[in-house]
DRENVO-215852 format. One record per residue: x, y, z of N, C-alpha, C, CB in turn. Coordinates in steps of 0.1 Angstrom, whole numbers, padded with zeros to 4 digits, always signed. Glycine has a CB too. Layout:
N
XYZXYZXYZXYZ;...
//
This chain:
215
+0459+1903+0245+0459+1902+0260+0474+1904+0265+0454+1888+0265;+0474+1915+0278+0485+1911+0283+0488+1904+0298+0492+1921+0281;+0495+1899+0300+0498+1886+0306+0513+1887+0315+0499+1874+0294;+0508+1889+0331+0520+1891+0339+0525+1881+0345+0519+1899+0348;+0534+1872+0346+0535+1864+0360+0546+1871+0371+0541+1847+0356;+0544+1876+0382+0555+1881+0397+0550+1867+0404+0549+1899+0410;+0565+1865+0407+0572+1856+0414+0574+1863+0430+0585+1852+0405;+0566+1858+0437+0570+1867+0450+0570+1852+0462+0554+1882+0456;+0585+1855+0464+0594+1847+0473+0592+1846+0490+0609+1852+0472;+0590+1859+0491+0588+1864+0504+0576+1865+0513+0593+1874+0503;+0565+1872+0508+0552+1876+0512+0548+1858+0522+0541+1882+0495;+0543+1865+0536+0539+1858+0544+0525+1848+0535+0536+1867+0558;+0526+1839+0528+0518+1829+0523+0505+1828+0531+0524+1816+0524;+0504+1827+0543+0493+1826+0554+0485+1843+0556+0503+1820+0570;+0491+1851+0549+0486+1866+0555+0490+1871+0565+0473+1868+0558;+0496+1861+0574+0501+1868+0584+0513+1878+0588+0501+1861+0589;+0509+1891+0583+0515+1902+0583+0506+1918+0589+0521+1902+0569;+0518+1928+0590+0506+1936+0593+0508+1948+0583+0505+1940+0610;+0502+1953+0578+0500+1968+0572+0507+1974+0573+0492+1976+0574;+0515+1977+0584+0523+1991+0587+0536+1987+0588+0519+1998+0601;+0542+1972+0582+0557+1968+0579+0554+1962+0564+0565+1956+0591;+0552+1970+0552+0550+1961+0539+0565+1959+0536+0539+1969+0526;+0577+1969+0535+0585+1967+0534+0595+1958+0541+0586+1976+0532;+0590+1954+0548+0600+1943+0563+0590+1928+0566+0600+1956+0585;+0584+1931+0573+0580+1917+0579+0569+1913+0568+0574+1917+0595;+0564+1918+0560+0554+1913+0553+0560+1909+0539+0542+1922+0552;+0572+1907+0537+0583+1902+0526+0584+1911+0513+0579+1886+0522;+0585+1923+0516+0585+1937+0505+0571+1937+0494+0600+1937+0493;+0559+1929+0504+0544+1931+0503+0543+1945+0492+0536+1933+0521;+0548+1958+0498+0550+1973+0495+0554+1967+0475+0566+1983+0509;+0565+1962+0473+0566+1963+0463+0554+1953+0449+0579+1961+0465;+0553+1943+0456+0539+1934+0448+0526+1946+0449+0532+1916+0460;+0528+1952+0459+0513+1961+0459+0516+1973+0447+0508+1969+0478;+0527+1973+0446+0530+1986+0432+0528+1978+0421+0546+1993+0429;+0535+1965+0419+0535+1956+0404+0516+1959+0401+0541+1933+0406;+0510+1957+0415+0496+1954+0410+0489+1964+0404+0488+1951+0419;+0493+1981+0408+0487+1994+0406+0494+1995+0392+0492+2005+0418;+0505+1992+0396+0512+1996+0379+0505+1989+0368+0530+1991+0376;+0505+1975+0367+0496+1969+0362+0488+1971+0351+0491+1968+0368;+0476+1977+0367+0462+1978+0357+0457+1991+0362+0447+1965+0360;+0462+2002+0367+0459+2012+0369+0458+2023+0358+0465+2013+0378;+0448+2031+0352+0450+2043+0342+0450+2057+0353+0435+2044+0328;+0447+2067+0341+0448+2080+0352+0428+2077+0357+0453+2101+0340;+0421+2070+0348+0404+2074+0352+0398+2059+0350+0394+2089+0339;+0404+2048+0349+0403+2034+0344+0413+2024+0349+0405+2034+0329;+0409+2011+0348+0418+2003+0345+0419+1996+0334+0419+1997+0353;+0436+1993+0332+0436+1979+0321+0426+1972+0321+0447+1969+0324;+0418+1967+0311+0408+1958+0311+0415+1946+0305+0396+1964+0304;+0426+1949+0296+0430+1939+0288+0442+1934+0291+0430+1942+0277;+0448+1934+0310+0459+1927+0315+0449+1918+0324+0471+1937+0323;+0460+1907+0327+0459+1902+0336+0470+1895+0342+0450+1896+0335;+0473+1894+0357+0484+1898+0369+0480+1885+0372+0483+1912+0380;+0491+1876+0374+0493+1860+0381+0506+1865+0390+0497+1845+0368;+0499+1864+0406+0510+1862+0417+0517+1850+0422+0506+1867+0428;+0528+1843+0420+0529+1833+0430+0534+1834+0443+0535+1825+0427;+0527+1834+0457+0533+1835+0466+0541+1821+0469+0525+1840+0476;+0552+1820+0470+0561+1810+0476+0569+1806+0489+0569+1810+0471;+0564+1818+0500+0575+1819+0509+0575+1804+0515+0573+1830+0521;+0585+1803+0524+0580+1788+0533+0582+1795+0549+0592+1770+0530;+0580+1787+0559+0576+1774+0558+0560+1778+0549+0575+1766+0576;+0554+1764+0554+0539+1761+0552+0530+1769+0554+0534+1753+0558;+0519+1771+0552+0509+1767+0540+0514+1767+0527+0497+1775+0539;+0511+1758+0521+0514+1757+0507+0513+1770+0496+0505+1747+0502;+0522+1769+0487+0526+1783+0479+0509+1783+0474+0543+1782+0464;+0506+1798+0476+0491+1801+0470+0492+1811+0450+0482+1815+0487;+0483+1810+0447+0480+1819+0435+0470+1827+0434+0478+1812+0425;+0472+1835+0433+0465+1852+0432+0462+1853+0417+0477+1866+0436;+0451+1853+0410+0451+1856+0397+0443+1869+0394+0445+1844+0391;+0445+1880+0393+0436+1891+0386+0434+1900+0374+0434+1897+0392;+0419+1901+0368+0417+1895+0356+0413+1915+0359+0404+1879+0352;+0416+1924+0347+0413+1938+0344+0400+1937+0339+0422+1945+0335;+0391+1925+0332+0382+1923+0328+0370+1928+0338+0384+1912+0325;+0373+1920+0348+0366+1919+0358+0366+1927+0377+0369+1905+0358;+0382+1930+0377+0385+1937+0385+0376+1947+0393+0394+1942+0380;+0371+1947+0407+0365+1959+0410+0377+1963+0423+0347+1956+0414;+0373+1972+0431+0377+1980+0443+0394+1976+0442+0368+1974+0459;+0396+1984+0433+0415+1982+0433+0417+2001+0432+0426+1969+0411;+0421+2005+0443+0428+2022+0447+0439+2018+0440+0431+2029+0467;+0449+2023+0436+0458+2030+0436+0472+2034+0446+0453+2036+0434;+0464+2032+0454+0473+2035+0466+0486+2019+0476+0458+2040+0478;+0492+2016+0479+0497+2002+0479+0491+1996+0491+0512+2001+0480;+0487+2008+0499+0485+2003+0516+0471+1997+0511+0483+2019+0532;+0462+2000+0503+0449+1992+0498+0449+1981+0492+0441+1997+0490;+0461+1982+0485+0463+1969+0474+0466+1961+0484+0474+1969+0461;+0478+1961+0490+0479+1951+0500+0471+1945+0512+0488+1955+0504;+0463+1952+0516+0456+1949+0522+0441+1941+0515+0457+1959+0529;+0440+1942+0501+0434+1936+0491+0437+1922+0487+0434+1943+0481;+0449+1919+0491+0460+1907+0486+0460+1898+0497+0476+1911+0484;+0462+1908+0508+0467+1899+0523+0450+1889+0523+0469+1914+0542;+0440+1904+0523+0428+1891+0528+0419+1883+0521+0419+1896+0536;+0426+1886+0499+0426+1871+0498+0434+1857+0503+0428+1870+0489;+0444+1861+0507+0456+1850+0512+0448+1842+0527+0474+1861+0516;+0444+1854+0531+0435+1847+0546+0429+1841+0545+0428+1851+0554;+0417+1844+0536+0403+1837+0530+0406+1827+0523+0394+1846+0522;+0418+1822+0517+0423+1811+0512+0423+1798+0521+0435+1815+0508;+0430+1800+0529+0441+1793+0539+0431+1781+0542+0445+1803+0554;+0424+1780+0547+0411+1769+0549+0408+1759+0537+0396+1776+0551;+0413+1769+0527+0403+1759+0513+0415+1751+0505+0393+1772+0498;+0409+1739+0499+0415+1740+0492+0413+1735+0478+0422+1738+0498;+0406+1748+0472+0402+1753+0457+0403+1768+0458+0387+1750+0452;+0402+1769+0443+0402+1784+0437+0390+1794+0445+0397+1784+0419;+0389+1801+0446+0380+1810+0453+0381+1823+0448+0382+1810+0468;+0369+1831+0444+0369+1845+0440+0368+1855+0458+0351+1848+0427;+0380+1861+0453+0378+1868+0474+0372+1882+0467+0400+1874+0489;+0375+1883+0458+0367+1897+0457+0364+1898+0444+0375+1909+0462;+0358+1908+0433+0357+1905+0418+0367+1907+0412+0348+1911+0411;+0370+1897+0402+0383+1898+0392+0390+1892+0400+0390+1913+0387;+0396+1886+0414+0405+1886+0421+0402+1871+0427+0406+1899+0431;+0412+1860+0420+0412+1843+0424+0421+1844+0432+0415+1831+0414;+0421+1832+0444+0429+1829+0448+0429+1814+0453+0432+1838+0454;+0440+1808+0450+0440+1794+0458+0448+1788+0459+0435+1786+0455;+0454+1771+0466+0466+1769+0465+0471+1759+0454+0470+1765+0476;+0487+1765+0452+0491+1759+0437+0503+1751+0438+0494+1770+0426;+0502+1742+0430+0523+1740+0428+0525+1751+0419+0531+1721+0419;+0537+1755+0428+0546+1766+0417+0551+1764+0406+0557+1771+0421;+0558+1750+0409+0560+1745+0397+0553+1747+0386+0562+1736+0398;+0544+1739+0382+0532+1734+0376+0528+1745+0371+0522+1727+0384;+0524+1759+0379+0518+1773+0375+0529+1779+0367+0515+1783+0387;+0543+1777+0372+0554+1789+0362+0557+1779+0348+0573+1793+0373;+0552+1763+0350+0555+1760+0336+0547+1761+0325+0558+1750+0336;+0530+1764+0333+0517+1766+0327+0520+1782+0316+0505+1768+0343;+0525+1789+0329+0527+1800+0326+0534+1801+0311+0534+1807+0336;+0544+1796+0312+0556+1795+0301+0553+1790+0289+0566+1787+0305;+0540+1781+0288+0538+1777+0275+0529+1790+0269+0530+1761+0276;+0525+1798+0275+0516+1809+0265+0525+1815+0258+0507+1821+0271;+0517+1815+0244+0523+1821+0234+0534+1830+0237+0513+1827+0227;+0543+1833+0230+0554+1850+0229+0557+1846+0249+0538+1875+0224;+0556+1839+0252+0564+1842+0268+0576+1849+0270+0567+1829+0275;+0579+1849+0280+0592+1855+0282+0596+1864+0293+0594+1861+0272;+0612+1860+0297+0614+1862+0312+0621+1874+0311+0623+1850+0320;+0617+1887+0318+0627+1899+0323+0637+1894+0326+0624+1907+0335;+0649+1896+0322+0664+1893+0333+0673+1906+0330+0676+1875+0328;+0678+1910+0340+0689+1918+0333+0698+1914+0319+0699+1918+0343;+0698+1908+0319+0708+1899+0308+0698+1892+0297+0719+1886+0316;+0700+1898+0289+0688+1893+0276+0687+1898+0265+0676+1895+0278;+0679+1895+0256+0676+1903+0245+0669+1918+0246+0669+1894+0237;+0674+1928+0242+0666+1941+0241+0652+1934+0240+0669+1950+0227;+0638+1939+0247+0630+1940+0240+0623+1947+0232+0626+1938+0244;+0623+1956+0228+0625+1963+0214+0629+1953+0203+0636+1976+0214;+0641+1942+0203+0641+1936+0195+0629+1926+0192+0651+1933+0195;+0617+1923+0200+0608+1915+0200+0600+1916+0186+0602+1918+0211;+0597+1904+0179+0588+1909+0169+0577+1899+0169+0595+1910+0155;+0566+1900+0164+0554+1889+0162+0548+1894+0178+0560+1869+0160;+0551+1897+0180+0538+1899+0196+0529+1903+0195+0539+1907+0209;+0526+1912+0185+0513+1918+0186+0513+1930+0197+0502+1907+0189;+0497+1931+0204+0497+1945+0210+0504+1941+0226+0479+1953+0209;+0497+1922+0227+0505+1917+0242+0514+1912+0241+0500+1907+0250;+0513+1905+0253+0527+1896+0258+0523+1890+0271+0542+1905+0260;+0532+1882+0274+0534+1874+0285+0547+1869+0290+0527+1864+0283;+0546+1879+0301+0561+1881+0308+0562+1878+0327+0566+1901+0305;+0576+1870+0326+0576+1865+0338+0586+1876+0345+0579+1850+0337;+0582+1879+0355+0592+1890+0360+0594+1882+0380+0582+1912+0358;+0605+1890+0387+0603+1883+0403+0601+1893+0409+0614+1874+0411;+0597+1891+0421+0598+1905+0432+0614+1909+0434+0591+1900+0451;+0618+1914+0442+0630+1925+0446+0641+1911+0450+0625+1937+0462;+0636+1897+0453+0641+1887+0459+0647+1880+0440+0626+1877+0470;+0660+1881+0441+0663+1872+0431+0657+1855+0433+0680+1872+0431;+0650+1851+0418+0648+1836+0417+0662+1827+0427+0649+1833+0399;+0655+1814+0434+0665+1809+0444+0672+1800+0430+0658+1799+0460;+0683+1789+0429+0687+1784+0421+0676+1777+0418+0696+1779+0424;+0672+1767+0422+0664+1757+0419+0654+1767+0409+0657+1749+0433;+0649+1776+0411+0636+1783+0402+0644+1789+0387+0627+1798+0412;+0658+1794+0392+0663+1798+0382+0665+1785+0371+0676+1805+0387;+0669+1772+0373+0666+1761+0370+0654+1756+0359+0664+1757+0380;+0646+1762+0364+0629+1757+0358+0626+1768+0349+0615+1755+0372;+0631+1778+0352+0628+1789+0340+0642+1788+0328+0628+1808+0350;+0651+1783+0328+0659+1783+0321+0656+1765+0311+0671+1786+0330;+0649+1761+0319+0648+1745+0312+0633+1746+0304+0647+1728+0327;+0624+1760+0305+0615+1760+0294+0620+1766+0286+0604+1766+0296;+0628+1769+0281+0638+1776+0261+0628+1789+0262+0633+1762+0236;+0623+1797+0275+0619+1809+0272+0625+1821+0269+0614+1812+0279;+0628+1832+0258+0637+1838+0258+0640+1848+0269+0636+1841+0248;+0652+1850+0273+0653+1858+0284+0653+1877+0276+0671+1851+0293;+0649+1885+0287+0645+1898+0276+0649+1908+0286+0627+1900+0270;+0655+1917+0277+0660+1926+0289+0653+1940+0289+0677+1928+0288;+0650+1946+0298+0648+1963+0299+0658+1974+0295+0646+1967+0314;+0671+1968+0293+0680+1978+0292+0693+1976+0305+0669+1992+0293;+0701+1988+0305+0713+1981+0316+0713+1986+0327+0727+1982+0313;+0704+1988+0333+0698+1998+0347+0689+1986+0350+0689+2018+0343;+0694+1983+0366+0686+1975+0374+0675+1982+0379+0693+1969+0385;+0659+1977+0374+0649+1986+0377+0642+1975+0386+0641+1992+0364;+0632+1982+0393+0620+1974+0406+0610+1970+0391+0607+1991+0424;+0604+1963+0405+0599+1951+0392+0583+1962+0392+0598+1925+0398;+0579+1967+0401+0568+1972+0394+0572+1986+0382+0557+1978+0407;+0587+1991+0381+0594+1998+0370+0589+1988+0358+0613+1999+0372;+0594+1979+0359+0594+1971+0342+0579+1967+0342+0606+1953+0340;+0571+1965+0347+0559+1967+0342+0557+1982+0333+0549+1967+0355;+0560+1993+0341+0553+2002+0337+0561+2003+0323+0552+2014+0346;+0574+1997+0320+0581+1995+0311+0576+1989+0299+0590+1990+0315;+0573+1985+0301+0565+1970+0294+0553+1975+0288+0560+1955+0307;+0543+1982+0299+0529+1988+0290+0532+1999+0279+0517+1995+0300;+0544+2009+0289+0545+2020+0275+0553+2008+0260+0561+2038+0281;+0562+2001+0261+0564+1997+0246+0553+1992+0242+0575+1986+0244;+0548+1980+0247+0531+1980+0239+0520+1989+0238+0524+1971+0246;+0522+1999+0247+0514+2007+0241+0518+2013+0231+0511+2015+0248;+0525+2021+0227+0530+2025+0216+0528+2018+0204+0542+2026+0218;+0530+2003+0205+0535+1995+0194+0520+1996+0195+0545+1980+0193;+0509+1991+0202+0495+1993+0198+0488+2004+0188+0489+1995+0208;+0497+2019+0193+0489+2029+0184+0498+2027+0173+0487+2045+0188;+0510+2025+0166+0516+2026+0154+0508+2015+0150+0533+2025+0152;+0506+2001+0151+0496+1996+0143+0482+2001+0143+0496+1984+0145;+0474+2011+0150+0466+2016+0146+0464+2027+0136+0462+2017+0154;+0477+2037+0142+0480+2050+0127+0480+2041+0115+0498+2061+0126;+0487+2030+0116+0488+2019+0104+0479+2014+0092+0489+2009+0110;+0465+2013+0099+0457+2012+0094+0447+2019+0080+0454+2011+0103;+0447+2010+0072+0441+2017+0058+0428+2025+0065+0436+2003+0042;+0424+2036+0064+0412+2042+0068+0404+2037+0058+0411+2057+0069;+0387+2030+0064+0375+2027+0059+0366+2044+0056+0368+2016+0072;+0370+2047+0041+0362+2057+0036+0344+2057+0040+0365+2058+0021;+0341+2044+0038+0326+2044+0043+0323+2046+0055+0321+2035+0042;+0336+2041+0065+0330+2044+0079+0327+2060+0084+0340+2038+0089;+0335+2066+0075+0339+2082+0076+0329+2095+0069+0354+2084+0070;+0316+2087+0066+0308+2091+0058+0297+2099+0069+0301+2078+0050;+0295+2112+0068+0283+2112+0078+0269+2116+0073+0287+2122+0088;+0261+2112+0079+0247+2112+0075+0240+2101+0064+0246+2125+0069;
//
């Protein structure tokens, strides 16, 4: 499985934004709506085997919410950001009243969370680990297998206090390389190394002469 957590600082918590400022008043909304496309998007499919944990945090109030969506389950996700976002915004609306988890659409939870609590949840899955500029290659990563579970932030650097809480779980910090990239970049970063590492352990594989039998 792979396993995202975006940290988004900014995005109006309440929904209240509009479509036609994703980059400005809706807290670079525009860029979360790419992390999401990048994601789980193929050229004729989606990821079935990611799944994308948002925390919205802005303040003031309503309370920081969680966006969870599952590729398993995922339906009506375009490609496009002006859809995604507007996919995001009116779970965040349909939230706001409740307060539990709620499916707003399929594959797609949302409800309200301590942030805390969610980024430390996060942190205990297996192989975790935080994007930072400053880190270990990931290429040097070993034991992961085909996933992972990576905590990356929106365009908004972590405030101190969060930088805090990610540094007091011993997660290793992992780097992309020495070029500051957008965080829906290191996604797409992230699926080509696992992808790759997926098919070399498949070429890998001893071929089953019986399976290759025909008739």
């Amino acid at each position: 499985m792979r396993r995202i957590l975006l940290l988004a600082h900014r995005v109006p918590v309440s929904g209240a934004f509009t479509l036609n400022d994703l980059a400005g008043g809706a807290g670079r909304m525009d860029e979360v709506a790419r992390v999401v496309s990048t994601a789980f998007t193929l050229s004729n499919d989606l990821r079935r085997d990611t799944e994308l944990t948002i925390l919205f945090e802005a303040e003031p109030p309503p309370a920081a919410r969680r966006i969870r969506l599952s590729g398993a389950n995922l339906r009506h996700l375009n490609p496009d950001e002006r859809s995604t976002a507007a996919l995001l915004k009116n779970a965040l609306v349909r939230s706001i009243p409740l307060e539990r988890d709620v499916e707003a659409s399929p594959g797609l939870i949302v409800g309200p969370v301590d942030p805390v609590e969610a980024l430390l949840e996060f942190a205990r899955e297996p192989g975790a680990f935080w994007l930072t500029e400053r880190g270990v290659p990931l290429r040097s990563l070993v034991g992961t297998g085909d996933g992972f579970s990576a905590i990356l932030s929106d365009p908004t650097d972590p405030p101190p206090e969060e930088l805090h809480r990610l540094e007091s779980t011993g997660i290793p910090r992992v780097s992309l390389g020495p070029i500051s990239l957008r965080s829906s970049q290191c996604v797409d970063v992230l699926h080509h190394e696992f992808d790759l590492r997926a098919a070399s352990r498949a070429a890998a594989r001893p071929r089953d002469p019986a399976a290759e039998l025909v008739g």
